[in-house]
Wavefront OBJ file of the C-alpha trace (Angstrom):
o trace
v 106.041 211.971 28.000
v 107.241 211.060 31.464
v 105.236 208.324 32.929
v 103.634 208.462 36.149
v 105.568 207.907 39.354
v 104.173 206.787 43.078
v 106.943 208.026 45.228
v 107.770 206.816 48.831
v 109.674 209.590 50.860
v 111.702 208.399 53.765
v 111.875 211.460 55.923
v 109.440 213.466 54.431
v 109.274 215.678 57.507
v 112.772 216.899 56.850
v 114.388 219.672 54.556
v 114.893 217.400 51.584
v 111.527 215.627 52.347
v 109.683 219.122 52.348
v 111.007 220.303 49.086
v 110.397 216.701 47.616
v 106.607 217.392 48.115
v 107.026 221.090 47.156
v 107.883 219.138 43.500
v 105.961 216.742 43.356
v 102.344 219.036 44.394
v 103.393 220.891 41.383
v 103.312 217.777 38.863
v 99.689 215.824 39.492
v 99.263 214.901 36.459
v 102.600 212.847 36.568
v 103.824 212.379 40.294
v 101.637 211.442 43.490
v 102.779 210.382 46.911
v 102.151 206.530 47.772
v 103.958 206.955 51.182
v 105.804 208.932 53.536
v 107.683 208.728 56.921
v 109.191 210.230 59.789
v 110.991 209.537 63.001
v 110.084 212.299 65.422
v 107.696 215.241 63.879
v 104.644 213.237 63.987
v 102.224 215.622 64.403
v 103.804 217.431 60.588
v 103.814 213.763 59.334
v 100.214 214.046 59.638
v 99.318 217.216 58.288
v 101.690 216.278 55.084
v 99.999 212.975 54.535
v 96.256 214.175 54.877
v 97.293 217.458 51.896
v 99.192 214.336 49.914
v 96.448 211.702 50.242
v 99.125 209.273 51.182
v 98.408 205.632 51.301
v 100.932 204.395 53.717
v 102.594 206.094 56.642
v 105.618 204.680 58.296
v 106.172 205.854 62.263
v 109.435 204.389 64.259
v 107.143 202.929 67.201
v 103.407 202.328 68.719
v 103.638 205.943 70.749
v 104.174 206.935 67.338
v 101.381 205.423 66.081
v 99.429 206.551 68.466
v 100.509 210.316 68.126
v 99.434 210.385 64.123
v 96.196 208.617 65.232
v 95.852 211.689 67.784
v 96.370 214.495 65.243
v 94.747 212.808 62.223
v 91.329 214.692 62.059
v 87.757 213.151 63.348
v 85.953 211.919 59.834
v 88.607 211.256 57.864
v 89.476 207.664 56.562
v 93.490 207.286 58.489
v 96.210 205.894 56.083
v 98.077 202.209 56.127
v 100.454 203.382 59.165
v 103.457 200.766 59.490
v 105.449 200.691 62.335
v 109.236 200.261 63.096
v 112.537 199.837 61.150
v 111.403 196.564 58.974
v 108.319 198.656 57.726
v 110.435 201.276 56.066
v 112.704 198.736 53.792
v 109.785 196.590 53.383
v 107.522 199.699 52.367
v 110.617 200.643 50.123
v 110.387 197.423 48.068
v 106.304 197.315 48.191
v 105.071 197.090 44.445
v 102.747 200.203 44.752
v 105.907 202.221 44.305
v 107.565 203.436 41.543
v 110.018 206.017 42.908
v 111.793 206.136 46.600
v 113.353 209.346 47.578
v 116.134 207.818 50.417
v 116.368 211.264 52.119
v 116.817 209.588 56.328
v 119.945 211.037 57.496
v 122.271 208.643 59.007
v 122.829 205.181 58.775
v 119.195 204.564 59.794
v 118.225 205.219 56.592
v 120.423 202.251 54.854
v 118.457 199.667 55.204
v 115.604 201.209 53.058
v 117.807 202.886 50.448
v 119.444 199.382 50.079
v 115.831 197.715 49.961
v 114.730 200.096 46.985
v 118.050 199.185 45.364
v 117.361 195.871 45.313
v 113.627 195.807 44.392
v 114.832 198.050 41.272
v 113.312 200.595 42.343
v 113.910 204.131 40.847
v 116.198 205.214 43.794
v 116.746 209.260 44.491
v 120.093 209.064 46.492
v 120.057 212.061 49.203
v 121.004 209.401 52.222
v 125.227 209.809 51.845
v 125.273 206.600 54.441
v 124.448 204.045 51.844
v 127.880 204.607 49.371
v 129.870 205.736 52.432
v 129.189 203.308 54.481
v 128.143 200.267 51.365
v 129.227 201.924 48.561
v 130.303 198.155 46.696
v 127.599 196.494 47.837
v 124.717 198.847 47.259
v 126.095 199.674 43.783
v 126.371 196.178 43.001
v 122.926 195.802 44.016
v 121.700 198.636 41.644
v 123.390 196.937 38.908
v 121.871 193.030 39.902
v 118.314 194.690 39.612
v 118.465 197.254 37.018
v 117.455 200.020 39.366
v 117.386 203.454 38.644
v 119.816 206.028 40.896
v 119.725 209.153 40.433
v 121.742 211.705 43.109
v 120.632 214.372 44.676
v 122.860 216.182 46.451
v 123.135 219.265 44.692
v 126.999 218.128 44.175
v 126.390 214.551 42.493
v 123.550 215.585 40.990
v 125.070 218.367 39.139
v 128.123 216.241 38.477
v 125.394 213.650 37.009
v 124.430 216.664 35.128
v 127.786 217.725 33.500
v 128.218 214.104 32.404
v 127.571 211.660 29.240
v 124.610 209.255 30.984
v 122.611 209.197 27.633
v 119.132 209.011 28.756
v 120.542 206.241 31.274
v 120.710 205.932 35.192
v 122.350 203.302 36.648
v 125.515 202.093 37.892
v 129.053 203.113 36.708
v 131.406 200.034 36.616
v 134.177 202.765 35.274
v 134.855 206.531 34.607
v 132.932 207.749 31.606
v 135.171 207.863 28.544
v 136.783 211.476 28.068
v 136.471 212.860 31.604
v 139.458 214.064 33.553
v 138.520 214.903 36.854
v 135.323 215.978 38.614
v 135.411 218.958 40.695
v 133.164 219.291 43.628
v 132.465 222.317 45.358
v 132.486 223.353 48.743
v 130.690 227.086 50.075
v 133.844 226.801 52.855
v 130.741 226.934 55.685
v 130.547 230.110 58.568
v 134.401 229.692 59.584
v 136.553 230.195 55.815
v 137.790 232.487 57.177
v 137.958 232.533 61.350
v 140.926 232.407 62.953
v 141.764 228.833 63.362
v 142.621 229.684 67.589
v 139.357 230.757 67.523
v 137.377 227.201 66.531
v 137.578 226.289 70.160
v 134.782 228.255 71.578
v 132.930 227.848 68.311
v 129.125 227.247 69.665
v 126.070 224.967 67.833
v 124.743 227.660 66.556
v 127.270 229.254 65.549
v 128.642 225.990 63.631
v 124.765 225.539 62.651
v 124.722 229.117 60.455
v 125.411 228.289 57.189
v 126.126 231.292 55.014
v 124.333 229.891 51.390
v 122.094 226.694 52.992
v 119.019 226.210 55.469
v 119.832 222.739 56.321
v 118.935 220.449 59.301
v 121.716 221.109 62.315
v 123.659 217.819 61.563
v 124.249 218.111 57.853
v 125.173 222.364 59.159
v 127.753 221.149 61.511
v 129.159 218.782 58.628
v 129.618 221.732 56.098
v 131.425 223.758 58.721
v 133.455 220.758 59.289
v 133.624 220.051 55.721
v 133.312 216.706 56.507
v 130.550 216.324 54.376
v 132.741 217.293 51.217
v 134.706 214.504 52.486
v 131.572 212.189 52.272
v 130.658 213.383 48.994
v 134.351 212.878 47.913
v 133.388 208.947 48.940
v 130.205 208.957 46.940
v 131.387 210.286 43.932
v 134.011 207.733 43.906
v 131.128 205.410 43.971
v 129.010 207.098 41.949
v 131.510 207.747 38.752
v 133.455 205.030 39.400
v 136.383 207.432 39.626
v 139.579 207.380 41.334
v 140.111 209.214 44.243
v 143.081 211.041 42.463
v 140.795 212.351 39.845
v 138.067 213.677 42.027
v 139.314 217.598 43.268
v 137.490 219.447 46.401
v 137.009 223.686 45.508
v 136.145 225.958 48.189
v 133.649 228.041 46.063
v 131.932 230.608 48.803
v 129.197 231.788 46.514
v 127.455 228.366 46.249
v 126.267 229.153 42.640
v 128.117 226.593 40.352
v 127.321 223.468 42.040
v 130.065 221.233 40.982
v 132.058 220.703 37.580
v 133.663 218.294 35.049
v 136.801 218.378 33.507
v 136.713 216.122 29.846
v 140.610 215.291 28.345
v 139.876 218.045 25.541
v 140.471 220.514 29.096
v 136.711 221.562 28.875
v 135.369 222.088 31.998
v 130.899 221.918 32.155
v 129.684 223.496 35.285
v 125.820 223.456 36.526
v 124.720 226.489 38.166
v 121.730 227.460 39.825
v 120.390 229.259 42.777
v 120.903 227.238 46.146
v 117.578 225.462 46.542
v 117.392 221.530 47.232
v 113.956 221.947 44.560
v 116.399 221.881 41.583
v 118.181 218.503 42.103
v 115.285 216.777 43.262
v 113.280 217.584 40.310
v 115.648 216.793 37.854
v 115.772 213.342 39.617
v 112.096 213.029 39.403
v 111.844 214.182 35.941
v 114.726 212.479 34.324
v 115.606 212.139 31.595
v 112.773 215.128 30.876
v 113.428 218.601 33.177
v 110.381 219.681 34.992
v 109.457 222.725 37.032
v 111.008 222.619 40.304
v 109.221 226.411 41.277
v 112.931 227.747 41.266
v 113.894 231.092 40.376
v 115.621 232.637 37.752
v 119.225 233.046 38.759
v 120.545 236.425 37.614
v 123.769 236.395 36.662
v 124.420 239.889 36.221
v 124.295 240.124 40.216
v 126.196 237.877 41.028
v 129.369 240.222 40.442
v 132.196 237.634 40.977
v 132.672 233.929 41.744
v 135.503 232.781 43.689
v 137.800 229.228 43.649
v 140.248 228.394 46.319
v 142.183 225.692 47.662
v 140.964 224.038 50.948
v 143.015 224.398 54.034
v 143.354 221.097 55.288
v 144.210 222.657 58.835
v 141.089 224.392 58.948
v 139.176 221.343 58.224
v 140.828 218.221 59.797
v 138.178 216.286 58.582
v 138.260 216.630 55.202
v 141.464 215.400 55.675
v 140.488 212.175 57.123
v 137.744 211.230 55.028
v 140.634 211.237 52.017
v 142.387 209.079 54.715
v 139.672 206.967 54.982
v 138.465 206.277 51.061
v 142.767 205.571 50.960
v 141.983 202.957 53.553
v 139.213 200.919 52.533
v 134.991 200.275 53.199
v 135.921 199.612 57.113
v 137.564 202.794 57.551
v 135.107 205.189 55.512
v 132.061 203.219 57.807
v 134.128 204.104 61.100
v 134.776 207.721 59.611
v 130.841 208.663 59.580
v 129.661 206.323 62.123
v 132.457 208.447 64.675
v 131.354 211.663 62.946
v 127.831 211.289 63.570
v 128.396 210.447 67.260
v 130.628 213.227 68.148
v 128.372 216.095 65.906
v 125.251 214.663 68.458
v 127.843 215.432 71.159
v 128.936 218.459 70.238
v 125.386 219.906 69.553
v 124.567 218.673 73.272
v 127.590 220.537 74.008
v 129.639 217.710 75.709
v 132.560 218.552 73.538
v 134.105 221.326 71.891
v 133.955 222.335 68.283
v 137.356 220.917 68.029
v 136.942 217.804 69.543
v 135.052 216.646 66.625
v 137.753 215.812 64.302
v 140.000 214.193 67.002
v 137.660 211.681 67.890
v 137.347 210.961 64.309
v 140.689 210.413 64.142
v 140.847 208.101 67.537
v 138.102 205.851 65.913
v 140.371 205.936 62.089
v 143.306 205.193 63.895
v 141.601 201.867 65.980
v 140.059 200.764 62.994
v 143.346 201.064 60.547
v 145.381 198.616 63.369
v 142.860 196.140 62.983
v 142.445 192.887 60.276
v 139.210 192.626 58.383
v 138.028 189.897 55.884
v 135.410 192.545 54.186
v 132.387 194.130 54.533
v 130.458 192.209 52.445
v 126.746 192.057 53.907
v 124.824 194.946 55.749
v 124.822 192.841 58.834
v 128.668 193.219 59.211
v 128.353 196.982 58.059
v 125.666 197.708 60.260
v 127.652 196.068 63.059
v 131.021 197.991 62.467
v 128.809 200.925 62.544
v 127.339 200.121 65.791
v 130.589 199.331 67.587
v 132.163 202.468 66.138
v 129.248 204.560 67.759
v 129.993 202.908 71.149
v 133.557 203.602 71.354
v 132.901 207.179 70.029
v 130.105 207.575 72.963
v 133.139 206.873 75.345
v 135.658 209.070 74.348
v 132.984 211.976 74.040
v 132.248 211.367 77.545
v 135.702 210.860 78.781
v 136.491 214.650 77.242
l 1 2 3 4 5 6 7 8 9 10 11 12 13 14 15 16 17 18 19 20 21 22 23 24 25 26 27 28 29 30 31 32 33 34 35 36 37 38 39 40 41 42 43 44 45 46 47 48 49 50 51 52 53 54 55 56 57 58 59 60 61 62 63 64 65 66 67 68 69 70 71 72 73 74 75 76 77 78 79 80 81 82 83 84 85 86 87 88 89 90 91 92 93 94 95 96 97 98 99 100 101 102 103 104 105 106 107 108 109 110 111 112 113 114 115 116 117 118 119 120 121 122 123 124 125 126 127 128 129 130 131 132 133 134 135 136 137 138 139 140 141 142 143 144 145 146 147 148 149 150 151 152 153 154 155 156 157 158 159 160 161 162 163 164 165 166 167 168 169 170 171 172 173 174 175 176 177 178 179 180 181 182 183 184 185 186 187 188 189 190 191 192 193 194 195 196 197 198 199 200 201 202 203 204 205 206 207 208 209 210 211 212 213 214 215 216 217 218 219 220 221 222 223 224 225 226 227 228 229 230 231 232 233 234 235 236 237 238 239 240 241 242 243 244 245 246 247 248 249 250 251 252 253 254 255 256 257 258 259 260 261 262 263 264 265 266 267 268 269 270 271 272 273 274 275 276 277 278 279 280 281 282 283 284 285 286 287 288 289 290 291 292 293 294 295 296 297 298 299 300 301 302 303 304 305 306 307 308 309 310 311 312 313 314 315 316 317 318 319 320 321 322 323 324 325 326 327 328 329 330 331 332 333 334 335 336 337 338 339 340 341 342 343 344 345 346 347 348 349 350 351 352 353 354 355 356 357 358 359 360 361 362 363 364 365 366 367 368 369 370 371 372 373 374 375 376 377 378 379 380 381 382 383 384 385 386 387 388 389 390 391 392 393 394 395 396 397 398 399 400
């Protein structure tokens, strides 16, 4: 029987967060939320922690504070509420939890992921910043404590699922004996098939309307960019310990089969499912036991046809560079999302074009590549290569 779990969502106020507590509500008798947090949706932070009966709340700063104080209603006894970026790794690592679903989009969100890591935490990986931008020194962590990790982006996670783990979740030091190649797929995003003169005048919300996903409009922008099948190309390096030669991208527009191994025997295991977030997160929660997630049935006999193509590497420059910058090292895959993440903010502000996203990308590789580096070996230097990529991004978005 699965034993009971106090999880700790970081970002419970986003999509990932909401379907995390869609789970667990389903699952009292084994699951209950310890403590949640948010950066901006305060007033929803509330609401989600007085139906939870969290214990702890973590807000980014006193108006914050003072905002969930302001909603929470007259009578009722107020949660713990913690306050600033310490509070979230140090709430992370607190002993009352079991289980930390790292779901903070961005680098903010390392800190914490890296904080459950270390306190051996069971850690449910749906923050891509903590193996692209530490991916040797948070999986050495995971392996120092004994933590759990478990992915959950639908990708990794049904990777995770297509492979020999044997009850076990923890930290590859190698590829697992007999695979070939892991095949991730990618839906191709709203412009497969535009005309690539066309990108230009792309808008944000055109860029934002994914065909197969409802997903927050950063993580949008970065499937129509593909550059987050580049990330994911990082992590599952980290993840599987497998060589970037062995790990193959497939534009696959119906979203259905989530991503695939190939063994040596030339067996190829796919997971499928319908594209809902509720899957991989409860089969992290659950493992190694499969619990209700509230999906439904997918019916194959509609689905008619599922298509497999090559991706055009012209169409999306950054996929491109984020095989550039796993070829390159730690220092190049931190400047590749740190840039990204400055010039998607841009874009959606609509300070640059569409276009502009992968060329500034590129600026920030190409800096970074001319440059000597000892290592990345703490999250202080990370964390500072990060912020000085961000500042040099900022300028050339506001030189365009």
């Amino acid at each position: 029987m699965m034993k009971f779990q106090r999880v700790y969502v970081l970002g419970s106020t986003g999509s990932i967060g909401v379907n995390t507590l869609d789970v667990i509500a389903r699952h009292p008798e084994t699951l209950s939320v310890y403590a949640l947090s948010a950066y901006s949706r305060i007033e929803q932070l509330a609401a989600q922690a007085l139906a939870t009966g969290a214990a702890v709340v973590v807000v980014p700063d006193e108006p914050a504070r003072r905002r969930f104080t302001a909603a929470w209603p007259a009578g009722r006894t107020l949660p713990e509420i913690r306050v600033g970026a310490a509070a979230l790794a140090d709430t992370a690592a607190d002993s009352q939890v079991s289980t930390v679903m790292a779901a903070i989009v961005g680098a903010a969100g390392l800190p914490a992921a890296l904080a459950a890591a270390k306190a051996g935490k069971r850690v449910l990986l749906a923050n891509k910043e903590a193996l692209v931008a530490a991916g040797a020194l948070f999986m050495k962590t995971v392996r120092d404590s004994g933590a759990e990790l478990l992915p959950i982006d639908s990708e990794h996670n049904a990777i995770f699922q297509c492979m020999p783990h044997f009850g076990r979740a923890g930290a590859a030091t190698h590829p697992a004996k007999g695979v070939r190649r892991l095949l991730l797929t990618a839906s191709g995003g709203p412009f497969r098939t535009t005309l690539l003169e066309k990108l230009t005048d792309v808008t944000p919300d055109q860029a934002c309307a994914h065909p197969n996903w409802r997903m927050g409009r950063k993580i949008s922008v970065d499937s129509a960019t593909m550059l987050n099948k580049g990330l994911e190309v990082i992590e599952a390096h980290w993840l599987f310990a497998m060589p970037l030669e062995r790990i193959q991208v497939v534009v696959h527009p119906q979203s259905m089969v989530h991503s695939m191994v190939e063994y040596d025997d030339g067996s190829i295991l796919a997971q499928l499912g319908q594209p809902d977030m509720r899957t991989p997160i409860a089969y992290g929660l659950g493992f190694p036991e499969r619990i209700a997630s509230g999906v439904g049935l997918l019916a194959l006999t509609s689905l008619g046809r599922l298509d497999f193509e090559e991706p055009n590497l012209d169409r999306f420059p950054c996929l491109r560079l984020s095989f550039e910058a796993l070829r390159a090292g730690q220092a190049s895959c931190v400047t590749l999302n740190a840039a990204n993440e400055i010039a998607v903010d841009c874009f959606l502000k609509q300070k640059i074009r569409y276009t502009e996203i992968s060329r500034i990308i590129e600026r920030c590789l190409h800096r970074e590549v001319g440059r000597v580096r000892s290592g990345l070996d703490s999250l202080e230097e990370i964390l500072a290569l990060d912020a000085e990529t961000r500042s040099f991004a900022s300028q050339l978005c506001h030189v365009k």
